[in-house]
N, CA, C and O of each residue as an XYZ file, in Angstrom:
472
protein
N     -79.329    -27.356    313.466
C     -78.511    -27.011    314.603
C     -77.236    -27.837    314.619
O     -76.127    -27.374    314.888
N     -77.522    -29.241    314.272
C     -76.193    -30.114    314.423
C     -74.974    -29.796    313.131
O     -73.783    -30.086    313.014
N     -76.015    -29.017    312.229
C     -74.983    -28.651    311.096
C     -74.030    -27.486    311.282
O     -72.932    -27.214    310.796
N     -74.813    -26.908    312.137
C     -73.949    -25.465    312.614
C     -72.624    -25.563    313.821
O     -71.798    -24.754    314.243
N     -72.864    -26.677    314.030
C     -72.130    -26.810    315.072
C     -70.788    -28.004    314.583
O     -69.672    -28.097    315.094
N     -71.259    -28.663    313.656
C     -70.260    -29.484    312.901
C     -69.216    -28.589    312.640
O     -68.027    -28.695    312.940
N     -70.232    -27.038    311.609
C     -69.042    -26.208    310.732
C     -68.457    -25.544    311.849
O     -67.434    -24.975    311.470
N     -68.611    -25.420    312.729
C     -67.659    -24.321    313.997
C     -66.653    -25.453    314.415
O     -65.556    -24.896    314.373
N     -66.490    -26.603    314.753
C     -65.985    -27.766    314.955
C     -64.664    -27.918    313.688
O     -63.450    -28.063    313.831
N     -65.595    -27.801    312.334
C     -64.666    -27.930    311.506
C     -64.173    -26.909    311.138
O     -63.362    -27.058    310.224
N     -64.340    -25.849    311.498
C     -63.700    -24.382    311.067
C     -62.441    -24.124    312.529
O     -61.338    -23.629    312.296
N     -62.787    -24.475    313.709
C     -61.874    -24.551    314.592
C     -60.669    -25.321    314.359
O     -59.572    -24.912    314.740
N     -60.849    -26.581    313.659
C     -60.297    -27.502    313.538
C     -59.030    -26.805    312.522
O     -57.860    -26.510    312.764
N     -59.634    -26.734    311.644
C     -58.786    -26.345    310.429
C     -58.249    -25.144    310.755
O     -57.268    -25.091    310.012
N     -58.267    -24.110    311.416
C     -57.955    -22.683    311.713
C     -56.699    -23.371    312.990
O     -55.868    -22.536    313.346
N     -56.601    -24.450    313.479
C     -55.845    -24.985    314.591
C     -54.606    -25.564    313.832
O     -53.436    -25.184    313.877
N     -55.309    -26.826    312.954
C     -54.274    -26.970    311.940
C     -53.316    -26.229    311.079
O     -52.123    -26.484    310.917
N     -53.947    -25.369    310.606
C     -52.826    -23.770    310.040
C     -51.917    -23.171    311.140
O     -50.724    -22.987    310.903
N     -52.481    -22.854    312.381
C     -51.598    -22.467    313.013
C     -50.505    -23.419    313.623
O     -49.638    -22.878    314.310
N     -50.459    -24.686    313.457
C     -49.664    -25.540    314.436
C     -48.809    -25.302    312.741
O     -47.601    -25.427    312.944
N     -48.984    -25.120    311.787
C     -48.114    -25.615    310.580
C     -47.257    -24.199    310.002
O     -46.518    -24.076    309.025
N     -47.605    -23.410    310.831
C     -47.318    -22.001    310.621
C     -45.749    -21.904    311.887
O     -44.766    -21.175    312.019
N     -46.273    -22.992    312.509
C     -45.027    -22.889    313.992
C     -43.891    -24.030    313.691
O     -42.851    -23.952    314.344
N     -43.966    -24.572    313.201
C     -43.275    -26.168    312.627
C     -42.459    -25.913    311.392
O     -42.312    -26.769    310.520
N     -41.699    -24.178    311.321
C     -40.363    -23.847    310.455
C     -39.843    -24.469    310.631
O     -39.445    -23.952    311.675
N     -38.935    -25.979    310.551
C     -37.685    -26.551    310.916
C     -36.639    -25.148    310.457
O     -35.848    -24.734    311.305
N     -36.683    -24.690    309.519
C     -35.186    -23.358    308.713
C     -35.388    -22.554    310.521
O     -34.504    -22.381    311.360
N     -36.507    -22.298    310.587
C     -36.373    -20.991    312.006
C     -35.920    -20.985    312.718
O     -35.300    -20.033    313.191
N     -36.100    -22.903    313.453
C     -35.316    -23.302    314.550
C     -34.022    -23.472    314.708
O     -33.513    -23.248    315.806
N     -33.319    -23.873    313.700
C     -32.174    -23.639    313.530
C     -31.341    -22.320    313.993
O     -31.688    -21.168    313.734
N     -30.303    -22.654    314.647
C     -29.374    -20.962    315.136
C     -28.857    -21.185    313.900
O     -28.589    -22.150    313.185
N     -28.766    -19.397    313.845
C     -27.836    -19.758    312.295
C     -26.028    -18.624    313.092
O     -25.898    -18.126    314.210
N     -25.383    -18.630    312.330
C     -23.961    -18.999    312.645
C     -23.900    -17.650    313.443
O     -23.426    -17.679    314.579
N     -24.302    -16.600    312.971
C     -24.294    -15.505    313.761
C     -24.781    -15.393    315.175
O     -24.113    -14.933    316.102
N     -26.013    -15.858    315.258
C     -26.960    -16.067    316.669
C     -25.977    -16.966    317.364
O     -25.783    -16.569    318.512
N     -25.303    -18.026    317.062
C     -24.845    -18.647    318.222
C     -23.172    -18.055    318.604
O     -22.525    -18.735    319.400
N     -22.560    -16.857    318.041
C     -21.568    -16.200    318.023
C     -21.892    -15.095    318.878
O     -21.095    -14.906    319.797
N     -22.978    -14.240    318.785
C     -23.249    -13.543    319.574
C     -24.068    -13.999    321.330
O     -24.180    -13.443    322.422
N     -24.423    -15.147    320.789
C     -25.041    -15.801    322.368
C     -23.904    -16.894    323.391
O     -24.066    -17.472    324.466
N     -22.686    -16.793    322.375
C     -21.223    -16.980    323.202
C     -20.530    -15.826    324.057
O     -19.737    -16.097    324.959
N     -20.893    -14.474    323.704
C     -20.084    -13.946    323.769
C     -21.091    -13.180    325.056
O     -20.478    -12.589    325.945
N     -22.447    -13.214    325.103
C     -22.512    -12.626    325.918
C     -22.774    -13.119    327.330
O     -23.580    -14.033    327.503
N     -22.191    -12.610    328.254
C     -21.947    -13.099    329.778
C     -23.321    -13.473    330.412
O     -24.338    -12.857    330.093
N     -23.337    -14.662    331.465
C     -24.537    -15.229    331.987
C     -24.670    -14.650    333.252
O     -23.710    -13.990    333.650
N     -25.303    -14.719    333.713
C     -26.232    -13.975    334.794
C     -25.160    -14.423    336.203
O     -24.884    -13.621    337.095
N     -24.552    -16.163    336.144
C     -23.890    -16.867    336.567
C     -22.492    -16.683    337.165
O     -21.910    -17.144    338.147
N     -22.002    -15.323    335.606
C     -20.624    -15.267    335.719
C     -19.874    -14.815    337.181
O     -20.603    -14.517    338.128
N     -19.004    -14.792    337.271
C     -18.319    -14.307    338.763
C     -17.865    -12.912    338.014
O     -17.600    -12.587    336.857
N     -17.916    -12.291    339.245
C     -17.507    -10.855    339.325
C     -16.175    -10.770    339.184
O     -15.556    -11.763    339.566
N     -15.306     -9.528    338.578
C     -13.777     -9.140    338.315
C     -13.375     -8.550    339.233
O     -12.196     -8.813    339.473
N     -13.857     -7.795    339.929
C     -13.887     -6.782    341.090
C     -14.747     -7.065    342.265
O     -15.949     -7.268    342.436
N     -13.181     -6.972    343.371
C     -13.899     -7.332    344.549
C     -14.713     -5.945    345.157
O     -14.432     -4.749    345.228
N     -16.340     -7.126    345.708
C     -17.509     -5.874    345.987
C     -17.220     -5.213    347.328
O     -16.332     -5.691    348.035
N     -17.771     -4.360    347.646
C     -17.222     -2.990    348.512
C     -18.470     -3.823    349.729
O     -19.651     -4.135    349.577
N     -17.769     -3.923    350.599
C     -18.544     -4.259    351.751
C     -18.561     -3.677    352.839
O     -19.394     -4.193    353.584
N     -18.096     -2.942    353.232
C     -17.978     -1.939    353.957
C     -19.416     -1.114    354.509
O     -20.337     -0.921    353.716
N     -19.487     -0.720    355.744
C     -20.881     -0.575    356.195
C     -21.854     -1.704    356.106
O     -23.039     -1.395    356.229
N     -21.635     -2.628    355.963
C     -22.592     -3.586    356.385
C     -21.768     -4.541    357.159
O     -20.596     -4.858    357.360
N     -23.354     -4.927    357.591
C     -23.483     -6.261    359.112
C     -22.454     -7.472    358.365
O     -22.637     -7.906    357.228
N     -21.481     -7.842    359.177
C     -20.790     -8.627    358.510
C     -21.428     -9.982    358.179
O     -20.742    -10.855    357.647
N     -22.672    -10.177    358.466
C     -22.991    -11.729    358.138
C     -23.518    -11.570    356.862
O     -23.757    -12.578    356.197
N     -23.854     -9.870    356.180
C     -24.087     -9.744    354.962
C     -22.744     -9.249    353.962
O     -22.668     -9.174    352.735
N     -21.866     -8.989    354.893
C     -20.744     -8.339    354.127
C     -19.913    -10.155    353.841
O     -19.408    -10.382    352.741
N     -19.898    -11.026    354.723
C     -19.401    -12.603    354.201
C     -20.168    -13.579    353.161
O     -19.790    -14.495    352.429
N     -21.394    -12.979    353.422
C     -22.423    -13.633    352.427
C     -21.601    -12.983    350.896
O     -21.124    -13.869    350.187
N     -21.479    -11.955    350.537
C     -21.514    -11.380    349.420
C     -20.256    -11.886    349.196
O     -20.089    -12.611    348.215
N     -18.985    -11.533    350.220
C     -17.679    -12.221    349.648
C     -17.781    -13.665    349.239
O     -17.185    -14.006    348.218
N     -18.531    -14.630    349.984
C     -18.850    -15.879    349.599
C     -19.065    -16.114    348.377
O     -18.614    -16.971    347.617
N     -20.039    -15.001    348.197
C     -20.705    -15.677    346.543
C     -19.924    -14.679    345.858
O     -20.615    -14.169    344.977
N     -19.041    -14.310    345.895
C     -18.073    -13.806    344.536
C     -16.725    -14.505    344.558
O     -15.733    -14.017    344.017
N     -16.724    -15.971    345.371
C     -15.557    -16.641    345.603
C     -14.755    -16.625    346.390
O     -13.917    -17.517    346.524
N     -14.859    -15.317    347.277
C     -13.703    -14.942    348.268
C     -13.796    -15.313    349.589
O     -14.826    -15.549    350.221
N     -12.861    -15.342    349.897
C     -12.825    -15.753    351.570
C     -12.598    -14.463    352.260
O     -12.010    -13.516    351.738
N     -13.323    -14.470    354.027
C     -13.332    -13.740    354.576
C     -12.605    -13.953    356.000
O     -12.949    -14.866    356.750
N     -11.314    -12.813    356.399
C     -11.000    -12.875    357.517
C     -11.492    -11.652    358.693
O     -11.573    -10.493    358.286
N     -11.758    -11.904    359.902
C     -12.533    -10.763    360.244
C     -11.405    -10.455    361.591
O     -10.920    -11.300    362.343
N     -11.172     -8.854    361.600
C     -10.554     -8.618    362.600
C     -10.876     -7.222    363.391
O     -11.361     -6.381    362.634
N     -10.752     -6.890    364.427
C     -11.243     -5.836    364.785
C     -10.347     -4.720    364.918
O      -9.160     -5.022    364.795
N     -10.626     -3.395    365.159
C      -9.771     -1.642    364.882
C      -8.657     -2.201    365.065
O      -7.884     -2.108    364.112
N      -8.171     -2.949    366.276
C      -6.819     -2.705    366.837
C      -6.045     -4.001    366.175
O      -4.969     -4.431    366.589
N      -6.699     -4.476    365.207
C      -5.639     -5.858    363.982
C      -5.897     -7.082    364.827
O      -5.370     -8.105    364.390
N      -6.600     -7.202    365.953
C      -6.748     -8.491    366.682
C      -8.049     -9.283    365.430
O      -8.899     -8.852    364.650
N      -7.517    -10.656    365.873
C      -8.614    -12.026    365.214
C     -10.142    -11.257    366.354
O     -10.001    -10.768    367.475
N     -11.150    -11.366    365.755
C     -12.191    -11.027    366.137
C     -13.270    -12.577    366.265
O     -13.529    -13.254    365.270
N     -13.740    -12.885    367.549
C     -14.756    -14.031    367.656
C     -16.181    -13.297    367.491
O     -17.111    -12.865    368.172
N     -15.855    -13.402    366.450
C     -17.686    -13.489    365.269
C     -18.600    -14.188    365.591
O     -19.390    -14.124    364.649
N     -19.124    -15.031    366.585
C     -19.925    -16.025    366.986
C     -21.226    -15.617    365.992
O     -21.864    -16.292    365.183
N     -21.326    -14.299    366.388
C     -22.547    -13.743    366.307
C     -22.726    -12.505    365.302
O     -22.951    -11.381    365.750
N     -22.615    -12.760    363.888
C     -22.146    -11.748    362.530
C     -23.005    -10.797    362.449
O     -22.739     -9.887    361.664
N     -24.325    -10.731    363.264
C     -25.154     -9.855    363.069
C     -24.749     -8.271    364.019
O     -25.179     -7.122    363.915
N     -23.510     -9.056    365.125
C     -23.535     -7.751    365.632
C     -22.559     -6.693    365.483
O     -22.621     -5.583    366.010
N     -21.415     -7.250    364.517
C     -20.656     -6.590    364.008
C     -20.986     -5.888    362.414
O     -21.749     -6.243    361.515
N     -20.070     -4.785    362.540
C     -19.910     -3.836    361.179
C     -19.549     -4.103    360.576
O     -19.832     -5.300    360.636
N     -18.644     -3.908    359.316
C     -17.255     -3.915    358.983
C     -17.130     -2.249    358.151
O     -17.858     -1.614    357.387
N     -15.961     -2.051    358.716
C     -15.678     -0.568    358.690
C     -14.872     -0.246    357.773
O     -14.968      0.882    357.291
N     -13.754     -1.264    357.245
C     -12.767     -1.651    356.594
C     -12.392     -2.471    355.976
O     -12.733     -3.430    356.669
N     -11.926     -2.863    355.159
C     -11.892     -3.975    353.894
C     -10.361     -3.777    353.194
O     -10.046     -2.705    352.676
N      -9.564     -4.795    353.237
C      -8.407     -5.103    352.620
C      -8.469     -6.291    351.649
O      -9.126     -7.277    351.982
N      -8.063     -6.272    350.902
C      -7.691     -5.591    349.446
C      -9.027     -4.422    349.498
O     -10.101     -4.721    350.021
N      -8.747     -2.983    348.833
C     -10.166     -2.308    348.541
C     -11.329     -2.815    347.574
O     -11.222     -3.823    346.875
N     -12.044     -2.291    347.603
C     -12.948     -2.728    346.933
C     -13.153     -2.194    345.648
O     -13.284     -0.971    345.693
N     -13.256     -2.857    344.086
C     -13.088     -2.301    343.025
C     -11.373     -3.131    342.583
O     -10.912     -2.903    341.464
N     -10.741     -3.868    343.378
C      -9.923     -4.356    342.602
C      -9.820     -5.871    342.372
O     -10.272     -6.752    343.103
N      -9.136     -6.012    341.210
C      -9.267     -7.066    341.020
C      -8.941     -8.354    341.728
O      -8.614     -8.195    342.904
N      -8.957     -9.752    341.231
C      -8.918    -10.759    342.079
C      -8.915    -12.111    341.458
O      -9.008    -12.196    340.233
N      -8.828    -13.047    342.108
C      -8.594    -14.529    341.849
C      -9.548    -15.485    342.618
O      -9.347    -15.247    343.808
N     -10.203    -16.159    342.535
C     -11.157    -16.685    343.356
C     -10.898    -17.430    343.980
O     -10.564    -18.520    343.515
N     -10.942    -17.095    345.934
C     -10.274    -17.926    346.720
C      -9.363    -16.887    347.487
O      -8.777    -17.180    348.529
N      -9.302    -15.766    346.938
C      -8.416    -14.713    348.061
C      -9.101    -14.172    349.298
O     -10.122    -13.603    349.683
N      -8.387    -14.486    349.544
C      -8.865    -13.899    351.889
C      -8.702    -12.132    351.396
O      -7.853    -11.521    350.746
N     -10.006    -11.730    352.095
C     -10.219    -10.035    352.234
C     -10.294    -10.009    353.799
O     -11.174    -10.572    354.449
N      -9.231     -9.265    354.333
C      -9.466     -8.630    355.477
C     -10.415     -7.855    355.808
O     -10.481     -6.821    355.144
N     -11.448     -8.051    356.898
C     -12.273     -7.100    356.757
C     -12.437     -6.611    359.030
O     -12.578     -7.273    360.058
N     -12.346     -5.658    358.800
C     -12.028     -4.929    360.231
C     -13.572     -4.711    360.540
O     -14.309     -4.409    359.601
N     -14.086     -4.851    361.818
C     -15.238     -4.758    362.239
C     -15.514     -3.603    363.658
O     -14.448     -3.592    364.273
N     -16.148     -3.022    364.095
C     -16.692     -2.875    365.166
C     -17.987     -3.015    365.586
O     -18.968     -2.780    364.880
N     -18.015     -3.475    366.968
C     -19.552     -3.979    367.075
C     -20.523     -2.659    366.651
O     -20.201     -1.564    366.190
N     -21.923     -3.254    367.019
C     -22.886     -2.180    366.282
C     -23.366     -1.648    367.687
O     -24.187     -0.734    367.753
């Protein structure tokens, strides 16, 4: 019994050893010149957007969130061009959006965005 259990011991053993020596390519790990040319070039999950996003129809505390995270600043005003007191972003729209949406931009540009309450 103790012999049978040695050889499963030593057959595990050695079947463990092959595989750790089967993973330990130093050539594999290596990027080779192509892989790290093509993993430059392609864009990270991270990148900022080219085009400002269309916010329009939404609650403005989600329509500032989104300008936020694509860099932009948000000014909020209501139908008639007055400064609008936003205290409360959940209860306004935004109906309208200056610059439109789909054009380009610089990060850090103020988008007008026109609201009416909901």
């Amino acid at each position: 019994m103790k012999t049978a259990v040695r050889t499963g011991l030593a057959a595990a053993a050695t079947a463990a050893v092959l595989f750790t020596a089967g993973c330990g390519n130093d050539a594999a790990d290596e990027p080779t010149e192509e892989t790290t040319s093509a993993a430059e070039e392609t864009p990270t999950e991270t990148a900022a957007p080219t085009e400002i996003p269309d916010v329009t129809k939404l609650i403005l505390e989600t329509a500032q969130g989104n300008l936020m995270r694509a860099g932009l600043e948000a000014e909020v005003v209501g139908e008639d061009g007055a400064a609008v007191d936003a205290s409360d972003p959940t209860q306004w729209v935004v109906v309208e959006q200056d610059p439109a949406a789909g054009a380009p931009y610089e990060e850090g540009l103020t988008v007008s965005l026109t609201v009416r309450a909901r």
